[in-house]
ZAZA-6849 format. One record per residue (C-alpha): residue number from 1; residue in one letter; x, y, z negated. Coordinates in steps of 0.25 Angstrom, whole numbers. Layout:
% residues N
+------+------+-------+-------+-------+
: resi : resn :     X :     Y :     Z :
+------+------+-------+-------+-------+
:  NUM :    A :     X :     Y :     Z :
...
+------+------+-------+-------+-------+
% end
This chain:
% residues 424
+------+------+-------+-------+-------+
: resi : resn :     X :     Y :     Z :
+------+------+-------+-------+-------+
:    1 :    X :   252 :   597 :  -499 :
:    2 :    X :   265 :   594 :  -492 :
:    3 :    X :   266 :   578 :  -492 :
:    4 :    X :   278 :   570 :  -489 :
:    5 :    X :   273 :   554 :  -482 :
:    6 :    X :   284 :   545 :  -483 :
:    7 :    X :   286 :   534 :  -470 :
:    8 :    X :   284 :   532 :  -454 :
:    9 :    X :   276 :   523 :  -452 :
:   10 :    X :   263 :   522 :  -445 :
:   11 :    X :   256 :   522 :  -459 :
:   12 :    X :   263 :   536 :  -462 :
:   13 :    X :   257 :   543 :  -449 :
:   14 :    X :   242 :   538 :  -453 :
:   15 :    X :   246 :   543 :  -467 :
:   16 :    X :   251 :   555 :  -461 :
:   17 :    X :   239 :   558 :  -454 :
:   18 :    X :   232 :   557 :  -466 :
:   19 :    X :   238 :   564 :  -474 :
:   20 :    X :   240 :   577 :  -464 :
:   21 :    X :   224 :   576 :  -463 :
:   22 :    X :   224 :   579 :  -479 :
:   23 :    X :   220 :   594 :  -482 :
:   24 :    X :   229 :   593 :  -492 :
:   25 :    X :   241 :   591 :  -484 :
:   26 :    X :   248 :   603 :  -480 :
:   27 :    X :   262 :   597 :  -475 :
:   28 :    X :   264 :   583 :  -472 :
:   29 :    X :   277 :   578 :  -469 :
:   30 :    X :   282 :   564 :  -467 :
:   31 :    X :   296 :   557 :  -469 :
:   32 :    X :   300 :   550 :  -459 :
:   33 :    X :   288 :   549 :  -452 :
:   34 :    X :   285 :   546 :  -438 :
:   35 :    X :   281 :   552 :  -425 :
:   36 :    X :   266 :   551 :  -429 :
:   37 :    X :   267 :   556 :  -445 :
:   38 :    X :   272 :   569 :  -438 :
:   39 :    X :   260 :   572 :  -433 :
:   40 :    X :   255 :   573 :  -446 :
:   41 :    X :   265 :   580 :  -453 :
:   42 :    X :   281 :   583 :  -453 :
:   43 :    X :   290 :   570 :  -451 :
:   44 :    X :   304 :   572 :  -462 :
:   45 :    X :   314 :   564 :  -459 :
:   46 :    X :   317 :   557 :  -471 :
:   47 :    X :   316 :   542 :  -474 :
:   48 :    X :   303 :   537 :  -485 :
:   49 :    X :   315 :   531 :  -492 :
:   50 :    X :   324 :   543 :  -494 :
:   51 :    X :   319 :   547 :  -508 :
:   52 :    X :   329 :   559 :  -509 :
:   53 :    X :   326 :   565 :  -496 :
:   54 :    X :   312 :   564 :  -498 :
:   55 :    X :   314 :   570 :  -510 :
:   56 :    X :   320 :   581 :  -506 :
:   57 :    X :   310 :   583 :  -492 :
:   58 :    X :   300 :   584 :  -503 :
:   59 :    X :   306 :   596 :  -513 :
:   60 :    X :   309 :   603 :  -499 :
:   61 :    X :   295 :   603 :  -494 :
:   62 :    X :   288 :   603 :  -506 :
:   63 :    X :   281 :   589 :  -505 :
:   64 :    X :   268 :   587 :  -512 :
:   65 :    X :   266 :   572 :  -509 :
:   66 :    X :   273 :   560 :  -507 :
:   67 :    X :   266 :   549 :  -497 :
:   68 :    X :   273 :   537 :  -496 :
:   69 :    X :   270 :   527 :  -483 :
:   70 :    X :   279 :   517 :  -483 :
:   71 :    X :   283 :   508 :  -494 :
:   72 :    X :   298 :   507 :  -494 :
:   73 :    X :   299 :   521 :  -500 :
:   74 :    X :   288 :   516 :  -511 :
:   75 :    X :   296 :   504 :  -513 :
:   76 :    X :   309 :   511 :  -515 :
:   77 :    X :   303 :   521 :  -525 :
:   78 :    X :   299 :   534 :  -519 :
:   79 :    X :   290 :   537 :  -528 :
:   80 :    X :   299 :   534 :  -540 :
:   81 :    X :   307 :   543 :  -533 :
:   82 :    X :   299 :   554 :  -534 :
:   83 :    X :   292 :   553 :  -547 :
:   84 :    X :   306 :   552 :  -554 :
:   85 :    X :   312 :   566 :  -548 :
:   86 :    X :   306 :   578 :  -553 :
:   87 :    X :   309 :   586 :  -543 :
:   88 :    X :   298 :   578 :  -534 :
:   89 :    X :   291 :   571 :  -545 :
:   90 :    X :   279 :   580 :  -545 :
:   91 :    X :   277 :   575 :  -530 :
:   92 :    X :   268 :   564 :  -527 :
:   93 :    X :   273 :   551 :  -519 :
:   94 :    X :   260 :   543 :  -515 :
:   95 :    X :   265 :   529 :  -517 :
:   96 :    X :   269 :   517 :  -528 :
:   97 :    X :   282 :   519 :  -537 :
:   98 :    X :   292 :   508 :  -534 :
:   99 :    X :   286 :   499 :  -545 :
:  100 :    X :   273 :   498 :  -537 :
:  101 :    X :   278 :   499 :  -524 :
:  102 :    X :   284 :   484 :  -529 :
:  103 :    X :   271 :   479 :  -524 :
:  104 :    X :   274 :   480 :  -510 :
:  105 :    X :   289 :   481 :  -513 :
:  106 :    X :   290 :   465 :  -519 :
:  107 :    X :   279 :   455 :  -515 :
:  108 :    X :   284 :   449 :  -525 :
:  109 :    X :   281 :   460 :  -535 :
:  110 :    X :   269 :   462 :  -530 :
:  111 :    X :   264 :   446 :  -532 :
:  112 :    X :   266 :   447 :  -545 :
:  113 :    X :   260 :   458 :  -548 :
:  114 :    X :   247 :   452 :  -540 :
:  115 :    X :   250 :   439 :  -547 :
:  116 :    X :   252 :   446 :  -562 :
:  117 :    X :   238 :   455 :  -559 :
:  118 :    X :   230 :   446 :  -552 :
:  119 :    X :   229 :   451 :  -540 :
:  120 :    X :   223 :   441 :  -530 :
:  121 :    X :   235 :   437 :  -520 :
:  122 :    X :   241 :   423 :  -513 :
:  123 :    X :   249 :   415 :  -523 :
:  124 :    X :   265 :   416 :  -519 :
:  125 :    X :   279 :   415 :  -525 :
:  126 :    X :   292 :   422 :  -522 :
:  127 :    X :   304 :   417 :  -520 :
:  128 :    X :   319 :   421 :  -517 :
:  129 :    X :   331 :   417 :  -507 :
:  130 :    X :   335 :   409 :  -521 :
:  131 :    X :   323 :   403 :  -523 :
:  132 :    X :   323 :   395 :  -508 :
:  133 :    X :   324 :   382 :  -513 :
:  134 :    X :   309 :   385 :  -522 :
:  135 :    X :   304 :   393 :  -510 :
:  136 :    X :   306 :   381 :  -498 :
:  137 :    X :   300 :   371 :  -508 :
:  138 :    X :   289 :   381 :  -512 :
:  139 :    X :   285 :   383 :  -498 :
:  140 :    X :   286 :   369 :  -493 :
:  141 :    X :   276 :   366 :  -501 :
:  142 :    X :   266 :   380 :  -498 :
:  143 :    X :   255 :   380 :  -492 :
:  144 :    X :   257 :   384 :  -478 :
:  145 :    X :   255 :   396 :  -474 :
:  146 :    X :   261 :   402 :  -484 :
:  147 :    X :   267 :   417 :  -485 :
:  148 :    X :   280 :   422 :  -487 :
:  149 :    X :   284 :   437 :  -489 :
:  150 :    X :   297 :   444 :  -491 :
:  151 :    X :   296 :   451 :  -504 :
:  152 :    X :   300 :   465 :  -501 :
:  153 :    X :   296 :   475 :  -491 :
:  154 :    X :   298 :   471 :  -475 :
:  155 :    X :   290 :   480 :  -468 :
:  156 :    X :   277 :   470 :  -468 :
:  157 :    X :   286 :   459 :  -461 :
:  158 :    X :   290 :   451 :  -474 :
:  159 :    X :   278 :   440 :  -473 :
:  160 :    X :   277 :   429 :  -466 :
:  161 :    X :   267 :   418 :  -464 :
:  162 :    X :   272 :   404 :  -464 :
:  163 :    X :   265 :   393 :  -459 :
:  164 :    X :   276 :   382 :  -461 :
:  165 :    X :   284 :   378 :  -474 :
:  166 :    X :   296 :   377 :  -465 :
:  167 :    X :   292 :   394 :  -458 :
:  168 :    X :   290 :   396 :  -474 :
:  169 :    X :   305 :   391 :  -476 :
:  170 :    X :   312 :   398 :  -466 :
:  171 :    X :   304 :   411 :  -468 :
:  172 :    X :   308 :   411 :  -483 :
:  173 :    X :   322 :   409 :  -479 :
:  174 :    X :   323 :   417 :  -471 :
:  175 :    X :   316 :   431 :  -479 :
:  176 :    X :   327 :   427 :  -490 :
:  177 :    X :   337 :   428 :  -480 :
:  178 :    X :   334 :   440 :  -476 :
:  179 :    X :   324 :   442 :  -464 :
:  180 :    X :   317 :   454 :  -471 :
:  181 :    X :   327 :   460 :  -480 :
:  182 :    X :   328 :   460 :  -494 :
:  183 :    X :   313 :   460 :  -492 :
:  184 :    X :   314 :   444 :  -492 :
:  185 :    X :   322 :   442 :  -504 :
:  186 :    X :   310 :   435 :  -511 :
:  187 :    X :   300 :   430 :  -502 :
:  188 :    X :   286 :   428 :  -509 :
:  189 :    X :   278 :   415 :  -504 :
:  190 :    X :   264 :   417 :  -503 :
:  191 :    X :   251 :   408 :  -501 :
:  192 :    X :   242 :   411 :  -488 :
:  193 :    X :   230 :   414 :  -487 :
:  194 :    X :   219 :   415 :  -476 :
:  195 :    X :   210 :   426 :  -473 :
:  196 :    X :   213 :   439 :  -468 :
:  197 :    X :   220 :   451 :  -472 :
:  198 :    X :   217 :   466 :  -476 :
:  199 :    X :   224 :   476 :  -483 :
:  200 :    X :   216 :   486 :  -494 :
:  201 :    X :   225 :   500 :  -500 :
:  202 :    X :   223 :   506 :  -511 :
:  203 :    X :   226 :   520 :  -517 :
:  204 :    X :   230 :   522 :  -530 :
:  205 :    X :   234 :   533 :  -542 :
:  206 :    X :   239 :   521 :  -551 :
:  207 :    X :   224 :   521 :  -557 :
:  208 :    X :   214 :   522 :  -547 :
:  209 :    X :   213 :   518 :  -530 :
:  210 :    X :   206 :   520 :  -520 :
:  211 :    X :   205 :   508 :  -510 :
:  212 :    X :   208 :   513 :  -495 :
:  213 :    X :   200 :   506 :  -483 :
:  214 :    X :   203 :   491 :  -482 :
:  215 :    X :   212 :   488 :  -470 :
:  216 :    X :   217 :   474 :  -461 :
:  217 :    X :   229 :   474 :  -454 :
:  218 :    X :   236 :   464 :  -444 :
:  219 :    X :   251 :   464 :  -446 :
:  220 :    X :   254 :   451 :  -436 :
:  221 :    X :   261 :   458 :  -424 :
:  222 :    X :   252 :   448 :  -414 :
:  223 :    X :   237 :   447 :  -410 :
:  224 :    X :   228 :   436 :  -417 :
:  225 :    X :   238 :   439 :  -431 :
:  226 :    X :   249 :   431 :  -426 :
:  227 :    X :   264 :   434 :  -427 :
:  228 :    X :   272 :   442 :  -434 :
:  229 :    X :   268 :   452 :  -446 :
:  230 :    X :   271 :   466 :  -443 :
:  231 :    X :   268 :   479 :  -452 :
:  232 :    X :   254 :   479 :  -445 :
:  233 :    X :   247 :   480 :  -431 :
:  234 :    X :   236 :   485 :  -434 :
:  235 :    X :   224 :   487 :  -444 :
:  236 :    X :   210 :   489 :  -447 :
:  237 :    X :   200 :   494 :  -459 :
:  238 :    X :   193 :   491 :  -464 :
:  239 :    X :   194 :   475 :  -462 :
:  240 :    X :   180 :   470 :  -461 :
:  241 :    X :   181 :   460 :  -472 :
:  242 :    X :   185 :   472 :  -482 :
:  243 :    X :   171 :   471 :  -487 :
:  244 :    X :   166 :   477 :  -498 :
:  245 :    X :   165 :   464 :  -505 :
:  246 :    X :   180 :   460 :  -502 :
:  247 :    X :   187 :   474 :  -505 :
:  248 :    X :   180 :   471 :  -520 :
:  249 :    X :   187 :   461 :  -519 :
:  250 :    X :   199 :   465 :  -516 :
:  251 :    X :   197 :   477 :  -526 :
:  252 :    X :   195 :   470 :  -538 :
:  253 :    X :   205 :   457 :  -536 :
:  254 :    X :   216 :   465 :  -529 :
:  255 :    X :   215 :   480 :  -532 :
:  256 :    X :   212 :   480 :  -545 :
:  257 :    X :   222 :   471 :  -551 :
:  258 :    X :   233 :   477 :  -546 :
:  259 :    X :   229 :   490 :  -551 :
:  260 :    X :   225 :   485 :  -563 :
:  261 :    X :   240 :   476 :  -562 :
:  262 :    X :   248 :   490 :  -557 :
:  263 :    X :   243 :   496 :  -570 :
:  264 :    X :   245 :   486 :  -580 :
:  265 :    X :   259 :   483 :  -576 :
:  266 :    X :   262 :   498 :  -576 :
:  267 :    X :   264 :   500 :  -561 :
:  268 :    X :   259 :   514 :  -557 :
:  269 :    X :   253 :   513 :  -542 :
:  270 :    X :   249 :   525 :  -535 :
:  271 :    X :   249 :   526 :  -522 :
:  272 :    X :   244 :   516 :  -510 :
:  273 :    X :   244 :   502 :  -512 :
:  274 :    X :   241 :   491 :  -502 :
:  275 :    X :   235 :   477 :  -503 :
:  276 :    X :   236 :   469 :  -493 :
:  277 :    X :   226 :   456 :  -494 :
:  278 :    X :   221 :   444 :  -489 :
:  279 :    X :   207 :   441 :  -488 :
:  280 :    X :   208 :   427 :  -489 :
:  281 :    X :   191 :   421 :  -490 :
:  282 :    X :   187 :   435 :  -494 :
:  283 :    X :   197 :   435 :  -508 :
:  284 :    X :   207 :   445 :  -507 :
:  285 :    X :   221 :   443 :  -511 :
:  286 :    X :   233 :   452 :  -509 :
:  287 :    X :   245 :   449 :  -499 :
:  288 :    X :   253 :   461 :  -503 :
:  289 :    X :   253 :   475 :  -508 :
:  290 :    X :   260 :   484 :  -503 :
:  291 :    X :   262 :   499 :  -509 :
:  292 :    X :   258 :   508 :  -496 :
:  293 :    X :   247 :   510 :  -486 :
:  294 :    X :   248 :   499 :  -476 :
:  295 :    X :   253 :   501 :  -462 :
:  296 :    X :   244 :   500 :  -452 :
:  297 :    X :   234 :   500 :  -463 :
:  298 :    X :   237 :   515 :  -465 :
:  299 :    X :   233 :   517 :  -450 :
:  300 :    X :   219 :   513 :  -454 :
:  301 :    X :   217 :   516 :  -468 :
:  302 :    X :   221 :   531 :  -465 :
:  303 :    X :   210 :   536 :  -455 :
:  304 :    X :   199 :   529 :  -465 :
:  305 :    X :   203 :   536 :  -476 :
:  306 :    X :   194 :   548 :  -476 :
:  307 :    X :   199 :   559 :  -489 :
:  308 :    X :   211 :   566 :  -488 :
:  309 :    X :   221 :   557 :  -492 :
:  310 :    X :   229 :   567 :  -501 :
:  311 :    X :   218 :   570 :  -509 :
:  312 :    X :   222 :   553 :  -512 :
:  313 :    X :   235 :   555 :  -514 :
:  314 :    X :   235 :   567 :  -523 :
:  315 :    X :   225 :   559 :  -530 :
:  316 :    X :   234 :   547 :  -532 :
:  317 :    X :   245 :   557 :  -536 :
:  318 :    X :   236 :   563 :  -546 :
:  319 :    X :   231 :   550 :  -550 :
:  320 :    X :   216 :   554 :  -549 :
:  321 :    X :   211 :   544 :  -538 :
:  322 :    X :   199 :   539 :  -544 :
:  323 :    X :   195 :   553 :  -542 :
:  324 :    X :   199 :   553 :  -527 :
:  325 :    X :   188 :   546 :  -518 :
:  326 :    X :   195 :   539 :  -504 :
:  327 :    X :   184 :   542 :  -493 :
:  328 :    X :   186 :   531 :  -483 :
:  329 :    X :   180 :   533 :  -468 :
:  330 :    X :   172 :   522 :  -465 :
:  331 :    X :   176 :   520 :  -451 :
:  332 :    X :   184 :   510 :  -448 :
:  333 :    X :   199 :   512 :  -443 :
:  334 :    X :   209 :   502 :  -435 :
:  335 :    X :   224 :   503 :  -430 :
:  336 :    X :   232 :   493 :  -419 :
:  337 :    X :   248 :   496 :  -422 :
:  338 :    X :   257 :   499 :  -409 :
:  339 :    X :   269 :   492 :  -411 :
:  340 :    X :   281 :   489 :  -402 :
:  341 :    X :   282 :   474 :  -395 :
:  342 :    X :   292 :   465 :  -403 :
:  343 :    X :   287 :   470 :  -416 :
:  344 :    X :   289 :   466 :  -427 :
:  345 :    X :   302 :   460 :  -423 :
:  346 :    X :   311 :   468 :  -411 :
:  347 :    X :   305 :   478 :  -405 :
:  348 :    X :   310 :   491 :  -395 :
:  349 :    X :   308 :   506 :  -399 :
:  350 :    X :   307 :   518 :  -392 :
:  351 :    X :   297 :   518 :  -381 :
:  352 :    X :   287 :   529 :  -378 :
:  353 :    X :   274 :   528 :  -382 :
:  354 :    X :   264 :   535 :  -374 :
:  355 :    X :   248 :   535 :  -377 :
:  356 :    X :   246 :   540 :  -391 :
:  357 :    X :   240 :   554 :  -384 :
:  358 :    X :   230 :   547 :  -379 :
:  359 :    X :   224 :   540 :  -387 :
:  360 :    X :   210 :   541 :  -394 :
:  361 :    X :   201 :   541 :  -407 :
:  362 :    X :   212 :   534 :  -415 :
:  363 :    X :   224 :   539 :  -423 :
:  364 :    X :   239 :   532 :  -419 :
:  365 :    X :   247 :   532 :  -430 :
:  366 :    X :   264 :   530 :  -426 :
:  367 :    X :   272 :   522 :  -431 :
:  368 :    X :   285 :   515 :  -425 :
:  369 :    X :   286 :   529 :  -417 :
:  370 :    X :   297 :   540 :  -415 :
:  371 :    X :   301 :   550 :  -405 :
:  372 :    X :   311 :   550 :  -394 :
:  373 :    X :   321 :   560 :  -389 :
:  374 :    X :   314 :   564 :  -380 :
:  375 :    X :   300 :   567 :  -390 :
:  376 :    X :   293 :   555 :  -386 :
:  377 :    X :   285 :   546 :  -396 :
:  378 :    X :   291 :   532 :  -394 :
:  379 :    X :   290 :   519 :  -402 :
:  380 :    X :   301 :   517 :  -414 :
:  381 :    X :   295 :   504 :  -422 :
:  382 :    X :   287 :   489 :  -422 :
:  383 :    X :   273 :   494 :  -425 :
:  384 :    X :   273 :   510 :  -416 :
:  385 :    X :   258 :   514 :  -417 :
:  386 :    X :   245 :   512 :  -423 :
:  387 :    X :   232 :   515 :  -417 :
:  388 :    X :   220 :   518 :  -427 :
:  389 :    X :   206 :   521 :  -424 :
:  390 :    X :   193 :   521 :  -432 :
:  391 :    X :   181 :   515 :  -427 :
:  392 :    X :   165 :   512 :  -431 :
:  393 :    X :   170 :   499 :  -432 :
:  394 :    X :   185 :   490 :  -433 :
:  395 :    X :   182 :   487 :  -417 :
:  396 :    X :   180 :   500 :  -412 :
:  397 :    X :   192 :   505 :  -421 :
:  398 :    X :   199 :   495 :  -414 :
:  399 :    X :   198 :   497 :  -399 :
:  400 :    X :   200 :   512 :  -402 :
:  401 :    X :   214 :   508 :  -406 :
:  402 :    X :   216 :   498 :  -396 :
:  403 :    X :   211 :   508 :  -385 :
:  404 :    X :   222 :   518 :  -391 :
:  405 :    X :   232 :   508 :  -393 :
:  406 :    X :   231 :   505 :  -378 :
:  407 :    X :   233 :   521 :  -374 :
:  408 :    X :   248 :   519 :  -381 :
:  409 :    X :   259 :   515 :  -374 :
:  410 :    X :   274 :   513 :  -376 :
:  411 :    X :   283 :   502 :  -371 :
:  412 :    X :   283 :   490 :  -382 :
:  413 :    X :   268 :   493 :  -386 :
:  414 :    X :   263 :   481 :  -393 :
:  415 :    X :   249 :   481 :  -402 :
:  416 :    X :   241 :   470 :  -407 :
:  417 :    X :   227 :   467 :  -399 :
:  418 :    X :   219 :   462 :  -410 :
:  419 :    X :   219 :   470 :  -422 :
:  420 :    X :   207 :   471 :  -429 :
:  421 :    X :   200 :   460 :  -421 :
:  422 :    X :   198 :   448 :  -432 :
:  423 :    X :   190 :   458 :  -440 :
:  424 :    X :   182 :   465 :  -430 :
+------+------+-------+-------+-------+
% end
């Protein structure tokens, strides 16, 4: 099969990697990708978001499959795209239509869909620039903290944690003014809880899924959780506290009834789909969805899936995944994330980064990377890098990463110390 991944990210090169392990996989080309994905396969210069150009790669190289990363592509329609041409119809797109791909692209829609299916989550409201004067009076009178999150899509950055009415206030105003786009033209206030949290993926034909291996990852840019979110620096799976117990849990109150809900509101989901929970006193409840494989989830959700992970998406394709068992090795599997100092704000680009060649018994997966005129891998984003490494257990999956992570270098280099340790 020739196969066509969409984005160029870190979560696209560990896709990559799997997908070019796949027997199935004669040709494997990705658009853009990245410095690591060509590795894998065949980087195509074209944007995720360029419908017609991918068209048109696609009839050219006779494309068989469609894997989509990334969710602005999903969001935007790509695989309405392709099911409504008939010249690329017959082509497979891994991923939600633009109707599903709602539940990441408006937590707004999403809320109450949860709300509308029973779908255990924090109670919230929404709230637009013209309803200010409800929301200030509203959240003077929240229980503190309390949760505010830009509607749309802000690549992970649209949620804040207020401690104050008056942080509350100001935030508000501030993400209808503007601070994340068009994103923060309705800001949905939510209730906080305690507890801890963890993120569970599922696969999906629209009928039956497969649950892939429970992961936790830690998306403040400092030690000891603190500071600002970021789109992740680093992760772990499985999360100790997944037990048997809780994932039944999270199973029957989370999974099902949005399944059950996609289907009686006649919303069609196949491809991934991503819950990301709190574990608040051993009840689950669900944060967010979002309508793609996380990122750095992917980076240790990957290397612990065992089959061949076409033979998964032909079976979502066909629809025949009940028939289509997802073997998961039972060792554990960590990532730390390389980023550039200043990140998630201001940060420089552009400095070599030396050390990947010798590193040992783990996978590094690029991410903010790119090369130079003069052929040299330098850094070219906030979070560069991420180390993964399997392990008997979380902490010896851990100090292989951190070992590697200490064999790279380049000028800015900046990772987190501590991820993993409150569950080891």
């Amino acid at each position: 099969m020739n196969i066509l991944l969409l984005g160029s990210g870190g979560r696209e090169h560990a896709l990559a990697w799997k997908i070019a392990q796949s027997k199935h996989c004669s040709q494997l080309f990705i658009a853009p990708g990245n410095p690591g994905t060509a590795t894998c396969g065949i980087n195509v210069p074209v944007a995720a978001t360029d419908f017609d150009a991918l068209k048109s790669f696609c009839l050219l190289q006779a494309i068989d499959m469609v894997v989509v990363g990334p969710e602005d592509p999903l969001v935007k329609g790509v695989v309405d795209y392709f099911q409504q041409d008939s010249s690329i119809a017959h082509i497979p797109v891994i991923g939600p239509n633009k109707t599903a791909a709602q539940l990441e692209g408006s937590k707004a829609f999403a809320k109450a869909f949860m709300l509308r299916n029973q779908v255990q989550t924090p109670a919230y409201k929404t709230f637009t620039a013209a309803d200010s004067d409800a929301a200030i009076a509203y959240l003077q009178k929240h229980a503190m903290p309390v949760v505010l999150k830009a509607d749309g899509l802000a690549a992970g950055k649209g949620v804040v944690i207020c401690q104050s009415p008056e942080e509350a206030i100001e935030e508000f105003r501030q993400m209808v003014s503007g601070k994340f786009g068009a994103a923060g033209n309705r800001v949905v206030v939510e209730q906080f809880l305690t507890g801890i949290e963890l993120t569970v993926i599922i696969i999906t034909d629209g009928q039956s899924y497969r649950i892939l291996p429970p992961s936790k990852d830690y998306k403040r840019i400092s030690d000891g959780d603190t500071g600002l979110n970021t789109g992740g620096m680093g992760a772990v799976s499985p999360p100790p506290f997944a037990t048997d117990a809780f994932m039944q849990k999270v199973q029957s109150l989370i999974i099902e009834p949005t399944m059950q809900g996609l289907k009686k509101e006649g919303i069609h989901y196949k491809g991934f789909l991503y819950f990301g929970l709190f574990n608040d006193r051993n009840e689950p409840y669900v944060i967010e969805y979002n309508c793609r494989m996380g990122d750095p989830e992917t980076q240790v959700i990957m290397p612990r899936v065992a089959s061949d992970i076409i033979e998964v998406f032909q079976a979502v394709a066909a629809e025949t995944l009940a028939n289509q068992p997802l073997e998961i090795d039972p060792r554990p599997c960590t990532t730390v994330i390389l980023a550039s100092h200043g990140y998630p704000g201001t940060f420089e680009k552009g400095f070599p980064i030396t050390g990947i060649d010798q590193t040992t018994d783990c996978m590094v997966f690029q991410a903010g990377t790119a090369q130079n005129e003069r052929n040299e891998l330098v850094t070219a984003g906030g979070r560069v890098l991420a180390v993964s490494a399997y392990g008997q257990t979380l902490d010896e999956a851990l100090r292989t990463c951190y070992i590697n992570a200490g064999r790279i270098y380049y000028d800015s280099r900046y990772f987190r110390r501590d991820i993993g340790f409150d569950v080891i």
